[in-house]
mmCIF file of the N, C-alpha and C atoms, coordinates in Angstrom:
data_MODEL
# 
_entry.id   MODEL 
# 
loop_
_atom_site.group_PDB 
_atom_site.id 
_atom_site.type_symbol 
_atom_site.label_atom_id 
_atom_site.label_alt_id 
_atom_site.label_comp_id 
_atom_site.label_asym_id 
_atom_site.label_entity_id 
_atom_site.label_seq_id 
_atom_site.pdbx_PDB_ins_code 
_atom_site.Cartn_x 
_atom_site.Cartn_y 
_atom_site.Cartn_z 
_atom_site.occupancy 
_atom_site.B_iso_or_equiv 
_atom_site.pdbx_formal_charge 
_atom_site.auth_seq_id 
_atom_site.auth_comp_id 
_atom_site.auth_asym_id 
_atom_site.auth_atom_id 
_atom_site.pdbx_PDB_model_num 
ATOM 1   N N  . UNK A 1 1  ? 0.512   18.553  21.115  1.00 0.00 ? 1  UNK A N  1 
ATOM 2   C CA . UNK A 1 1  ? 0.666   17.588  20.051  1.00 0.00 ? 1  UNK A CA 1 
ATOM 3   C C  . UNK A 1 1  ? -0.252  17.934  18.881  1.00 0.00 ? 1  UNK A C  1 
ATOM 4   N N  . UNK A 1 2  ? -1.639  18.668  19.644  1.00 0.00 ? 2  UNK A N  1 
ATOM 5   C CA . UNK A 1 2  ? -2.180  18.813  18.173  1.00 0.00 ? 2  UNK A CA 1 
ATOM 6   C C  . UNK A 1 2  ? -1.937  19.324  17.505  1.00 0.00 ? 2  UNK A C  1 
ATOM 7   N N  . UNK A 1 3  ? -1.468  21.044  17.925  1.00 0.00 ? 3  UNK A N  1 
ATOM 8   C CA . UNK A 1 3  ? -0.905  21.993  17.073  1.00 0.00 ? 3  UNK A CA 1 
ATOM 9   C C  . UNK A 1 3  ? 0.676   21.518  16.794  1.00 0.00 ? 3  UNK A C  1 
ATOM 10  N N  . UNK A 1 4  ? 1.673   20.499  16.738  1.00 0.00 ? 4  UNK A N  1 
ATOM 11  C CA . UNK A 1 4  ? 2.325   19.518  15.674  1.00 0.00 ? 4  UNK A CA 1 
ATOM 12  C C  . UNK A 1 4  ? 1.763   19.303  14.869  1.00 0.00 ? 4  UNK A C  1 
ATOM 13  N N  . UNK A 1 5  ? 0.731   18.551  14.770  1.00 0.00 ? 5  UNK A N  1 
ATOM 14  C CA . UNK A 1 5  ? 0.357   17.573  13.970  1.00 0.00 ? 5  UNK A CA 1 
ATOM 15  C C  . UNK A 1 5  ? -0.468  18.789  12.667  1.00 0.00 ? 5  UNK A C  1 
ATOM 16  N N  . UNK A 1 6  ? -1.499  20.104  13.438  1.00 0.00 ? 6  UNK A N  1 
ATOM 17  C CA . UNK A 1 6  ? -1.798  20.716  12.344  1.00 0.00 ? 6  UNK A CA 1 
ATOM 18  C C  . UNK A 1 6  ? -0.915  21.491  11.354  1.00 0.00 ? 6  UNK A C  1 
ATOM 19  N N  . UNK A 1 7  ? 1.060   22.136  12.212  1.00 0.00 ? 7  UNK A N  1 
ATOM 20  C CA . UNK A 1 7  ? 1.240   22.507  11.902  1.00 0.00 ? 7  UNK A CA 1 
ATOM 21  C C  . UNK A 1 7  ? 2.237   21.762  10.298  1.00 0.00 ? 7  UNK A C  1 
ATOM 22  N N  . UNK A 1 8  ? 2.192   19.836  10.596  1.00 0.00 ? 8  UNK A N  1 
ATOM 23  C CA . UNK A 1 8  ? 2.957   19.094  9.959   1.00 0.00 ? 8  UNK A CA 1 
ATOM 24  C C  . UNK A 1 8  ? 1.788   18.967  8.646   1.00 0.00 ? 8  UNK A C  1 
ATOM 25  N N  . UNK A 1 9  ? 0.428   18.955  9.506   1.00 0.00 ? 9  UNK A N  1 
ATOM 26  C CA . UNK A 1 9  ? -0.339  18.270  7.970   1.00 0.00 ? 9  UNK A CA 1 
ATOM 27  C C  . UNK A 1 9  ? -1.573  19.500  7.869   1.00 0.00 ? 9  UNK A C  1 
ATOM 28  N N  . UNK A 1 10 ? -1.540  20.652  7.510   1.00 0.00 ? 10 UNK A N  1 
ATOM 29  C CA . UNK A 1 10 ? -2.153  21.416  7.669   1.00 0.00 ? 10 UNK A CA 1 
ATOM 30  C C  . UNK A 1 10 ? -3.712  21.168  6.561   1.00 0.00 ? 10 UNK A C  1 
ATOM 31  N N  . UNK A 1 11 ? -4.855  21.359  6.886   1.00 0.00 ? 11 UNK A N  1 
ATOM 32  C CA . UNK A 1 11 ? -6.244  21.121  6.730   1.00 0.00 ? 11 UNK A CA 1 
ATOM 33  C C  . UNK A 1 11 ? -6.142  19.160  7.101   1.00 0.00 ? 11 UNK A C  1 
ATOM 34  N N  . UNK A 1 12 ? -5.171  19.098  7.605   1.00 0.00 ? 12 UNK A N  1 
ATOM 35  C CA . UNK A 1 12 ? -5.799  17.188  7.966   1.00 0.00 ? 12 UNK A CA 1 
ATOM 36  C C  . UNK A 1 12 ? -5.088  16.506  6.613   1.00 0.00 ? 12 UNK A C  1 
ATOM 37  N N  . UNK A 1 13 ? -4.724  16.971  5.891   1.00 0.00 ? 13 UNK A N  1 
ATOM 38  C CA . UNK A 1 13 ? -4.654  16.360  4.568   1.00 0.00 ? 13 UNK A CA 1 
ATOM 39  C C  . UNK A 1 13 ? -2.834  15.288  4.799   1.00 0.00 ? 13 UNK A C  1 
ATOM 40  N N  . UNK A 1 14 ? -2.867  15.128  5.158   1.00 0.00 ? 14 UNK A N  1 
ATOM 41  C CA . UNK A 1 14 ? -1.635  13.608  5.387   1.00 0.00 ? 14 UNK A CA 1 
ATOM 42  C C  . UNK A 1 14 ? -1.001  13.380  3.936   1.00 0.00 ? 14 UNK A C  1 
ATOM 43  N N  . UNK A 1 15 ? -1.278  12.540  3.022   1.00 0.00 ? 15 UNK A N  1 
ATOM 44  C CA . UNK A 1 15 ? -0.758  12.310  2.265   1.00 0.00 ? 15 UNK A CA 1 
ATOM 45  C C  . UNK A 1 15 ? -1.384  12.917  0.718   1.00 0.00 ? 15 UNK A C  1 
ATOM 46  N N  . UNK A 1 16 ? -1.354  13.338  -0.145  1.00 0.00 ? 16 UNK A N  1 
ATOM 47  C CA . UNK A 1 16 ? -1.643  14.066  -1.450  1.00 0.00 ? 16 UNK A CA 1 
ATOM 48  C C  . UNK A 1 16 ? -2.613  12.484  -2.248  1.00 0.00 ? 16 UNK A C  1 
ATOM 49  N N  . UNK A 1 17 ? -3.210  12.754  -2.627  1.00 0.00 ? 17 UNK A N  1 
ATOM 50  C CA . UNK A 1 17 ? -4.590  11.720  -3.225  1.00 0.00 ? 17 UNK A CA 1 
ATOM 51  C C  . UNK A 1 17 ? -3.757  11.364  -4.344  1.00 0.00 ? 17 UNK A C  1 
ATOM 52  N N  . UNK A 1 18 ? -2.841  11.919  -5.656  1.00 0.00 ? 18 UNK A N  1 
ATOM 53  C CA . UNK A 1 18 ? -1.683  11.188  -6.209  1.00 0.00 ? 18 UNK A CA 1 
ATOM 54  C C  . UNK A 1 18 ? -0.975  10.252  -5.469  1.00 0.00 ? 18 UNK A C  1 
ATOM 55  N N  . UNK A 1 19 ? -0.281  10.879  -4.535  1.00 0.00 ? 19 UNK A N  1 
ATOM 56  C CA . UNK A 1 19 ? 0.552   10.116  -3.517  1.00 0.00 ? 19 UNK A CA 1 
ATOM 57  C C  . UNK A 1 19 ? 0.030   8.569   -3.523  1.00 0.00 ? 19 UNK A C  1 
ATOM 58  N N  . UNK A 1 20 ? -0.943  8.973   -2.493  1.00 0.00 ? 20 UNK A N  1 
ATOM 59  C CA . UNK A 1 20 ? -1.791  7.838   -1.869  1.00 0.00 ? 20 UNK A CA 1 
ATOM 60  C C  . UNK A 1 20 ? -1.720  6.800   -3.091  1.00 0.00 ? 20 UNK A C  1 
ATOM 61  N N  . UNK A 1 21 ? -2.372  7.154   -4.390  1.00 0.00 ? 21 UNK A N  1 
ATOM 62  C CA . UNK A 1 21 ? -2.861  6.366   -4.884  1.00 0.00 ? 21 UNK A CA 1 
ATOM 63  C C  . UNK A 1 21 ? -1.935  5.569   -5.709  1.00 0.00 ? 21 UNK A C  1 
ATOM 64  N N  . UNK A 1 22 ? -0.392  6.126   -5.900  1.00 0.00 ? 22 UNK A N  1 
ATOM 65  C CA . UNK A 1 22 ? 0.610   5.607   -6.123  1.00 0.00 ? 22 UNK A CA 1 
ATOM 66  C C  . UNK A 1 22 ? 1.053   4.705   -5.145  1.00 0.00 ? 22 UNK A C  1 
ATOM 67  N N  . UNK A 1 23 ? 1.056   5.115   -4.270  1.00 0.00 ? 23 UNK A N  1 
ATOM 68  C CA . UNK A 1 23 ? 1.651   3.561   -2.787  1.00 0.00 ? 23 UNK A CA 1 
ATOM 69  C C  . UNK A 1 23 ? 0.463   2.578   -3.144  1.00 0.00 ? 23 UNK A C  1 
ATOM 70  N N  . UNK A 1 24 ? -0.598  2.455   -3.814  1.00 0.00 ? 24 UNK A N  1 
ATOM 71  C CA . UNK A 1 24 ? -1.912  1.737   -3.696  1.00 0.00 ? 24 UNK A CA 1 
ATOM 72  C C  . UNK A 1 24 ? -0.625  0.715   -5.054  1.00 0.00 ? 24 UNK A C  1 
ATOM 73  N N  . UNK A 1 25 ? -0.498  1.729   -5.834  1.00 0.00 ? 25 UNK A N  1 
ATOM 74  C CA . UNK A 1 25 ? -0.220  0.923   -7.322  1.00 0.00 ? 25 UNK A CA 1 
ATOM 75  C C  . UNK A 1 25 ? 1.144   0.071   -7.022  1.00 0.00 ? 25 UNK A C  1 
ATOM 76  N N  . UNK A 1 26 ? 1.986   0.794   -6.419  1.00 0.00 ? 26 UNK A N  1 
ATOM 77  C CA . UNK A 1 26 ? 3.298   0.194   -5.813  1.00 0.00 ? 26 UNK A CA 1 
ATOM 78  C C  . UNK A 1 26 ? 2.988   -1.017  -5.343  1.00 0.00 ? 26 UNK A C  1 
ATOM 79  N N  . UNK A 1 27 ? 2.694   -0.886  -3.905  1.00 0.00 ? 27 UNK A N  1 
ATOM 80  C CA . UNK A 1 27 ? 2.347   -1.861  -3.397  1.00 0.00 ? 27 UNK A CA 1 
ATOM 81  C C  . UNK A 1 27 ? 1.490   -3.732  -4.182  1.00 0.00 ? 27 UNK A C  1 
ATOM 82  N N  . UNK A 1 28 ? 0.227   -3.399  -4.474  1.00 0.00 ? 28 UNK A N  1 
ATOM 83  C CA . UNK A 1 28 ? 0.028   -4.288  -5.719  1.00 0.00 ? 28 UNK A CA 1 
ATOM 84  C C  . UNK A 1 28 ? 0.938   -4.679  -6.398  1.00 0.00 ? 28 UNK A C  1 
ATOM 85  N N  . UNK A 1 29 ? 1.946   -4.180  -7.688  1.00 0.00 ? 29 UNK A N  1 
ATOM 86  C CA . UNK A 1 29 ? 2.304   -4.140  -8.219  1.00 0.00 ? 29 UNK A CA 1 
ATOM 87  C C  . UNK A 1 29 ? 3.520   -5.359  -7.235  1.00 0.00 ? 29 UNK A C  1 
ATOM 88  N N  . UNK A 1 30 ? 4.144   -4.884  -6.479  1.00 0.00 ? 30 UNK A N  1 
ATOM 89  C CA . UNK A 1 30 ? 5.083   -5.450  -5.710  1.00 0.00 ? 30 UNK A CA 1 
ATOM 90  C C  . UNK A 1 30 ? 4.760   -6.850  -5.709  1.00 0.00 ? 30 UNK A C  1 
ATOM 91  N N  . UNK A 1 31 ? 3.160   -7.126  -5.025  1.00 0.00 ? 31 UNK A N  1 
ATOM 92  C CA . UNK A 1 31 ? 2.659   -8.473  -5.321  1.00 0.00 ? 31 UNK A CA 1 
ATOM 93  C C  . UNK A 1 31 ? 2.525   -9.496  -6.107  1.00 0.00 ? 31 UNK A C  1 
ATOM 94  N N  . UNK A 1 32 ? 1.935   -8.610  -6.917  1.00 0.00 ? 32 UNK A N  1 
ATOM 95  C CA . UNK A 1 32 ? 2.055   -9.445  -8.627  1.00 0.00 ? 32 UNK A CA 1 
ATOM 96  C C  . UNK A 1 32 ? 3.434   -9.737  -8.901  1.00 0.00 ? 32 UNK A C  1 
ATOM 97  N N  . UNK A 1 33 ? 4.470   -8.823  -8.800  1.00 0.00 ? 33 UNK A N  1 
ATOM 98  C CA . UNK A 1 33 ? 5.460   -9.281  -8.937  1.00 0.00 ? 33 UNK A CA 1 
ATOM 99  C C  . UNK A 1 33 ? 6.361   -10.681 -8.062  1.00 0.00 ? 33 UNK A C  1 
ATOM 100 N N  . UNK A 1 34 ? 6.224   -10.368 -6.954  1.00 0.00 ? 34 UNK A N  1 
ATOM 101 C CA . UNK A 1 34 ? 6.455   -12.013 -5.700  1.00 0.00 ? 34 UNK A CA 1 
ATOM 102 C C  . UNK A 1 34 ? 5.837   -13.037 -6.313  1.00 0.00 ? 34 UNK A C  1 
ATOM 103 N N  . UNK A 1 35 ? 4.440   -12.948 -7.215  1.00 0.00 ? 35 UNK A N  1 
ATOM 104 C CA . UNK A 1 35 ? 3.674   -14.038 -8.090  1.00 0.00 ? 35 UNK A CA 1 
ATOM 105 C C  . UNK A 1 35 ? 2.361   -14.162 -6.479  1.00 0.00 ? 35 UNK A C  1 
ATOM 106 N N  . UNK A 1 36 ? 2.151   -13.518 -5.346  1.00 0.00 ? 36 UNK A N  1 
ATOM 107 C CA . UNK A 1 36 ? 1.345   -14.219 -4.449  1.00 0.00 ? 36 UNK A CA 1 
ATOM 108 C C  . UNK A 1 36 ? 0.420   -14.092 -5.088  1.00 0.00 ? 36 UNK A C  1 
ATOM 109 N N  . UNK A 1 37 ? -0.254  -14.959 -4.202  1.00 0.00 ? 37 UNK A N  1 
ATOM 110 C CA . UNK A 1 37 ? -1.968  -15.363 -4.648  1.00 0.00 ? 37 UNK A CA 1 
ATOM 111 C C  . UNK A 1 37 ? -2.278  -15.557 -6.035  1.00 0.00 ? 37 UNK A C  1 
ATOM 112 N N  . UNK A 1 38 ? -1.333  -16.133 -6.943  1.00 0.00 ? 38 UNK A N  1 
ATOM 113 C CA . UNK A 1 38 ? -1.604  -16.167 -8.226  1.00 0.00 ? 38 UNK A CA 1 
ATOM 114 C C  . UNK A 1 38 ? -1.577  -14.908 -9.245  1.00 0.00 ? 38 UNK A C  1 
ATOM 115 N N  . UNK A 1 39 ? -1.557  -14.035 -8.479  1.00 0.00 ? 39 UNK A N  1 
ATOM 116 C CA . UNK A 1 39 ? -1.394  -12.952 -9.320  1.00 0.00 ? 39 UNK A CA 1 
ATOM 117 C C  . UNK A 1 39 ? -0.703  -12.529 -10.204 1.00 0.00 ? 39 UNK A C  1 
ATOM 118 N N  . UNK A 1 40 ? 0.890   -13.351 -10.235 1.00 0.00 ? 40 UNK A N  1 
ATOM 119 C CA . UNK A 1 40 ? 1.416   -12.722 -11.387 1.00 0.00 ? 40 UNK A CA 1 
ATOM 120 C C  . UNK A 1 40 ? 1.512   -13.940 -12.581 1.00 0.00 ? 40 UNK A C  1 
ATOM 121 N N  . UNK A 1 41 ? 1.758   -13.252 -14.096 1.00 0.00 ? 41 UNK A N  1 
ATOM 122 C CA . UNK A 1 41 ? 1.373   -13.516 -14.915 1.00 0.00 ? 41 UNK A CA 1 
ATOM 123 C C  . UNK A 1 41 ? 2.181   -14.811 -15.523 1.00 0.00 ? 41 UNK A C  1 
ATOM 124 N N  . UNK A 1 42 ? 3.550   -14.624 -14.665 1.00 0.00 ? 42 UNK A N  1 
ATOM 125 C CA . UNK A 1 42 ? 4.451   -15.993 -14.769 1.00 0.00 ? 42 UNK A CA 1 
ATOM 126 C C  . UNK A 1 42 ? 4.970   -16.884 -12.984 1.00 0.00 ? 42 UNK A C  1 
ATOM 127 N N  . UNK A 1 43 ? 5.156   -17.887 -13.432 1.00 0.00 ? 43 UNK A N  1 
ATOM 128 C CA . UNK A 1 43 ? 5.521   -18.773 -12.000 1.00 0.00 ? 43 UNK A CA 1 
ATOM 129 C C  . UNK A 1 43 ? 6.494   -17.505 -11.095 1.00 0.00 ? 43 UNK A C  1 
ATOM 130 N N  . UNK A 1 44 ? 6.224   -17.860 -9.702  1.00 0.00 ? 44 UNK A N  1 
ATOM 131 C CA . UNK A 1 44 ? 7.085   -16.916 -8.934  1.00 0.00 ? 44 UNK A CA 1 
ATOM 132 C C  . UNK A 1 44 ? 8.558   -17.448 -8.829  1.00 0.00 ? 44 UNK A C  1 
ATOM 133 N N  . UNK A 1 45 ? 9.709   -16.858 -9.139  1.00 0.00 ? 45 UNK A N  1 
ATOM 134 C CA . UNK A 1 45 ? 11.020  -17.170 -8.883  1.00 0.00 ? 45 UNK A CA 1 
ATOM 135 C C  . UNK A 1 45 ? 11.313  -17.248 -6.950  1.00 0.00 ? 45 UNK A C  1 
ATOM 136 N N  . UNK A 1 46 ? 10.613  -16.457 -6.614  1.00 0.00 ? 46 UNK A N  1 
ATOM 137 C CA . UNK A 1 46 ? 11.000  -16.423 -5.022  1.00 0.00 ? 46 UNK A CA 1 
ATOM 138 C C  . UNK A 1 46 ? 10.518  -18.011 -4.279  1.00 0.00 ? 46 UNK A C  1 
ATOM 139 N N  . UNK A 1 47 ? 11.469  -18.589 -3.419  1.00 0.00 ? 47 UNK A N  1 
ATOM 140 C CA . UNK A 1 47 ? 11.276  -19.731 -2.886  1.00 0.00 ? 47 UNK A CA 1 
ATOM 141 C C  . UNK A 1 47 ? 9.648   -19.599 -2.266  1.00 0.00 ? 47 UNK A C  1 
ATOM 142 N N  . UNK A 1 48 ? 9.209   -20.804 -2.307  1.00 0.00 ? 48 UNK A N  1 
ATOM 143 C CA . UNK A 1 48 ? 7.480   -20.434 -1.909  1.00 0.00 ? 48 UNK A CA 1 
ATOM 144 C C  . UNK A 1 48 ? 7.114   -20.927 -0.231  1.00 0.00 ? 48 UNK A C  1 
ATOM 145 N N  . UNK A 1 49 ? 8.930   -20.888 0.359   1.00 0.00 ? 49 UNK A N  1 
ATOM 146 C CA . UNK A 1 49 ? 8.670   -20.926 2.072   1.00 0.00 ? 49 UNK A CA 1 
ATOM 147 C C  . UNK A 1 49 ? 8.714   -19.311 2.116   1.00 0.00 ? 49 UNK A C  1 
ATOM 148 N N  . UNK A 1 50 ? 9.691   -18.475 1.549   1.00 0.00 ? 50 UNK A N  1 
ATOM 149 C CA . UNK A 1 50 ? 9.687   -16.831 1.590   1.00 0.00 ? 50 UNK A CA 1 
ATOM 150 C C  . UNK A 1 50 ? 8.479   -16.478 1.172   1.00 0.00 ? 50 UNK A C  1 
ATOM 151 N N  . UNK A 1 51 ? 7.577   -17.005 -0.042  1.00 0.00 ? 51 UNK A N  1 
ATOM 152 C CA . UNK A 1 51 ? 6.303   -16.259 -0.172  1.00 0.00 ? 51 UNK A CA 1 
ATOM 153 C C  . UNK A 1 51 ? 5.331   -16.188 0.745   1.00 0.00 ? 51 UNK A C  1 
ATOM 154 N N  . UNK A 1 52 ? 5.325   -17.575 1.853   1.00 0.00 ? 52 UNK A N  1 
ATOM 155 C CA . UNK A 1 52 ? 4.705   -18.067 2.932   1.00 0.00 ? 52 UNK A CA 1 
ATOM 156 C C  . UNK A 1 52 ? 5.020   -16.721 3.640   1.00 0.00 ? 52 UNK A C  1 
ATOM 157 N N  . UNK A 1 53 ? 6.073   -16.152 3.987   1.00 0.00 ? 53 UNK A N  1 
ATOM 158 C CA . UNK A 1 53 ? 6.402   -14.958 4.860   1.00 0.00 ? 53 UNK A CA 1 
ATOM 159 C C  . UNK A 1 53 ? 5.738   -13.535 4.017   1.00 0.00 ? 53 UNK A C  1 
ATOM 160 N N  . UNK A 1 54 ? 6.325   -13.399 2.825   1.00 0.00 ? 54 UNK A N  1 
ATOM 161 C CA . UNK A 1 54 ? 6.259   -12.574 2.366   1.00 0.00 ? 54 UNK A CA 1 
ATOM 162 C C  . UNK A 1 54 ? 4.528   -11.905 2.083   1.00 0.00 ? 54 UNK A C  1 
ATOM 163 N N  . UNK A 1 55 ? 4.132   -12.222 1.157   1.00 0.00 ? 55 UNK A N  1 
ATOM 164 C CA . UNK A 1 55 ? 2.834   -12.840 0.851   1.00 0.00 ? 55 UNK A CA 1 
ATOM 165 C C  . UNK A 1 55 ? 1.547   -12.173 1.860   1.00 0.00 ? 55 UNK A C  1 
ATOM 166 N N  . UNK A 1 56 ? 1.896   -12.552 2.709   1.00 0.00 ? 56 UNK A N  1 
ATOM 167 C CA . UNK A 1 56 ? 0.584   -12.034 3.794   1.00 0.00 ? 56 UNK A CA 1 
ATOM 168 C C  . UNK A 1 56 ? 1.544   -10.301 4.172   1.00 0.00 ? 56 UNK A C  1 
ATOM 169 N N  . UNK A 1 57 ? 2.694   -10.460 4.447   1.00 0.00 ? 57 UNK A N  1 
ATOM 170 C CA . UNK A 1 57 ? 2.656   -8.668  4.769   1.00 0.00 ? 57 UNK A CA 1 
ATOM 171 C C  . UNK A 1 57 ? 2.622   -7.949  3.497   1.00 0.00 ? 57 UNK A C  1 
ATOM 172 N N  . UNK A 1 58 ? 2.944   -8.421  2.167   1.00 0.00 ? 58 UNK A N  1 
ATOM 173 C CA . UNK A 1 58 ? 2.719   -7.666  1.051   1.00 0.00 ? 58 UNK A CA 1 
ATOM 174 C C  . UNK A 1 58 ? 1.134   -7.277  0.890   1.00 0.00 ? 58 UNK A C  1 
ATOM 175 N N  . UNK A 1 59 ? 0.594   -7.660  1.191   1.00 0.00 ? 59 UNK A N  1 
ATOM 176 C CA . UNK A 1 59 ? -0.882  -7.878  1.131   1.00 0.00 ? 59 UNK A CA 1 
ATOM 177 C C  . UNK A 1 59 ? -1.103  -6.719  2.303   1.00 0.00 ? 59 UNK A C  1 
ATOM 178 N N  . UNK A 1 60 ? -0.736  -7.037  3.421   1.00 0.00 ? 60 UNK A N  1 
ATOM 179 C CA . UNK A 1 60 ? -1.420  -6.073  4.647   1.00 0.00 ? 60 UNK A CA 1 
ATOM 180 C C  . UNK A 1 60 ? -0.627  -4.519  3.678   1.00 0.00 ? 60 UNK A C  1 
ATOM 181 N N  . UNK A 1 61 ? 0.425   -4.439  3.283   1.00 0.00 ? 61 UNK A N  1 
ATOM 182 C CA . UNK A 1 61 ? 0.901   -3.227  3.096   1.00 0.00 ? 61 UNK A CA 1 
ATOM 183 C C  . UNK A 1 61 ? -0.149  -2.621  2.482   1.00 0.00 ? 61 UNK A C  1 
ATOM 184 N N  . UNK A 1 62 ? -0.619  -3.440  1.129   1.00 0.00 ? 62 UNK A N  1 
ATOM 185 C CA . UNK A 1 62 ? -1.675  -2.682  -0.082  1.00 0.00 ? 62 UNK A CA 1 
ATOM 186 C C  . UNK A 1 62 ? -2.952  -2.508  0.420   1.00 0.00 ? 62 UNK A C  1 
ATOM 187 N N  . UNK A 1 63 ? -3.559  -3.449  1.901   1.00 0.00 ? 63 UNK A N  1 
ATOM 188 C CA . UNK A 1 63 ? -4.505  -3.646  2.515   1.00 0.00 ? 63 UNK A CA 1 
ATOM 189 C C  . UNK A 1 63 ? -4.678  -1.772  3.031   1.00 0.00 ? 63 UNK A C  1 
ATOM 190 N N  . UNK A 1 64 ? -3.441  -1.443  3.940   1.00 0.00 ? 64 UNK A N  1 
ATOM 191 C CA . UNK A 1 64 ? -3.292  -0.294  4.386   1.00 0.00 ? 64 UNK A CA 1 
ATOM 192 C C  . UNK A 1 64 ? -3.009  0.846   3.326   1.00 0.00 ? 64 UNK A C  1 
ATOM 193 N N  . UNK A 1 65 ? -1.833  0.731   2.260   1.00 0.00 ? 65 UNK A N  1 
ATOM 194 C CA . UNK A 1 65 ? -2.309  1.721   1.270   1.00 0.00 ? 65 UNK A CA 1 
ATOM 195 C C  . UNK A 1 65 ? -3.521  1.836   0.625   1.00 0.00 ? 65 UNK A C  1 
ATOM 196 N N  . UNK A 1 66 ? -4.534  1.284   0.716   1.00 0.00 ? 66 UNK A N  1 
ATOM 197 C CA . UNK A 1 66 ? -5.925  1.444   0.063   1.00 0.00 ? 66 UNK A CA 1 
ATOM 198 C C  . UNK A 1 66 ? -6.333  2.329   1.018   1.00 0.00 ? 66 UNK A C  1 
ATOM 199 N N  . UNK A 1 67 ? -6.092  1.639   2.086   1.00 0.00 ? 67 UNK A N  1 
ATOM 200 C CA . UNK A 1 67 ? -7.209  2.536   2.959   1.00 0.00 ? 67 UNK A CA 1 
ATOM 201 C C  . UNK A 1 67 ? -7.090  3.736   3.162   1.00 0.00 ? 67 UNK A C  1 
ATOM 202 N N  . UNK A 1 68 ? -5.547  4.422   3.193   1.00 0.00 ? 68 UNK A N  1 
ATOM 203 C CA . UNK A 1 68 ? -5.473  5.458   3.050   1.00 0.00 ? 68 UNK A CA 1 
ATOM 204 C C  . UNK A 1 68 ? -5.797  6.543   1.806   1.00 0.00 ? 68 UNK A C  1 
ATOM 205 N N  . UNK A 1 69 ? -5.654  5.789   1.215   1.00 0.00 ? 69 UNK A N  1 
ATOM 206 C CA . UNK A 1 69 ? -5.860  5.963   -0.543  1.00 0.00 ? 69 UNK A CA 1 
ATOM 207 C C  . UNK A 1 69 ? -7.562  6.549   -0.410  1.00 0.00 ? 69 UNK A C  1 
ATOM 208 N N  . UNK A 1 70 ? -8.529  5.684   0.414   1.00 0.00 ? 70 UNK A N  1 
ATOM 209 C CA . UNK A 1 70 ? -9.577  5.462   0.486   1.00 0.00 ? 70 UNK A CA 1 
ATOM 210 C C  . UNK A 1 70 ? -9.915  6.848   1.626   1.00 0.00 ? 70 UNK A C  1 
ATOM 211 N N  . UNK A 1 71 ? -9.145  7.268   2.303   1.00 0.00 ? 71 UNK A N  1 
ATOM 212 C CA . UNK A 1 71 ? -9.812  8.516   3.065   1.00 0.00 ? 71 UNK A CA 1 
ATOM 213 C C  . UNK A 1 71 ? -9.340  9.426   2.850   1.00 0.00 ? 71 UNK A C  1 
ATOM 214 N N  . UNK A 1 72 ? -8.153  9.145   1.625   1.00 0.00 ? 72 UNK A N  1 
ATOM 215 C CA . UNK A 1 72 ? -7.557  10.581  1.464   1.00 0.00 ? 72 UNK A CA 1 
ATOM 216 C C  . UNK A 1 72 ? -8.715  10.918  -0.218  1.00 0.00 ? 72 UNK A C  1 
ATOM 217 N N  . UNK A 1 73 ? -9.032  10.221  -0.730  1.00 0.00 ? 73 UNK A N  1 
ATOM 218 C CA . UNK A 1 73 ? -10.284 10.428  -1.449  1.00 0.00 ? 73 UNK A CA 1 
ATOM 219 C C  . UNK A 1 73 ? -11.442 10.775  -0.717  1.00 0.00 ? 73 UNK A C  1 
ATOM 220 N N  . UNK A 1 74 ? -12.104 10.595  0.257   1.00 0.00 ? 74 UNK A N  1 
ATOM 221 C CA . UNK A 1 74 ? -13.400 10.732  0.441   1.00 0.00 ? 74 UNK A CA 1 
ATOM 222 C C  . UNK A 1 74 ? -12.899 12.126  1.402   1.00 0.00 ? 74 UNK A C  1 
ATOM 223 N N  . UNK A 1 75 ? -11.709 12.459  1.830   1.00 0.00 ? 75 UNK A N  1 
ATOM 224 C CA . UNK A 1 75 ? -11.426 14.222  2.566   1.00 0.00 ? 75 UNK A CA 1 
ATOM 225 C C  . UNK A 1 75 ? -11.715 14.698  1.943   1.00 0.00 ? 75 UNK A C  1 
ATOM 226 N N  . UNK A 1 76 ? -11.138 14.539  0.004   1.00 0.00 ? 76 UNK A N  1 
ATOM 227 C CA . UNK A 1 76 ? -10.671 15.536  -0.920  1.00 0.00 ? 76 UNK A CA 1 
ATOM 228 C C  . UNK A 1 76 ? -11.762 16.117  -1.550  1.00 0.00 ? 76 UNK A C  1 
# 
């Protein structure tokens, strides 16, 4: 499995530090747009029982694109 994994992501490097840091902006961006947590700049159109759903995994997504964002910076 390891030699998979070196031969898929060769020096460890997983995702490209552009990459990464674009799923960081996506993601956010996605949020602000749903309006959660106040974030976006006008009332949210999405019903606010769907934001109840939505809302917390939009959040874990950008939670997890950071972090990757965050070690694919400190590899590079």
């Amino acid at each position: 499995m390891a030699e998979s994994v070196e031969r898929d992501f060769p020096d460890g490097q997983y995702t490209d530090v552009e990459d990464s840091a674009g799923q960081v902006v996506k993601a956010v961006n996605t949020v602000r747009k749903l309006g959660c947590y106040g974030m976006g700049s006008t009332p949210p159109k999405t019903d606010s029982a769907k934001l109840r759903e939505l809302c917390p995994s939009m959040s874990t997504i950008a939670s997890l694109a950071w972090l990757d964002f965050e070690t694919n910076v400190s590899d590079w």
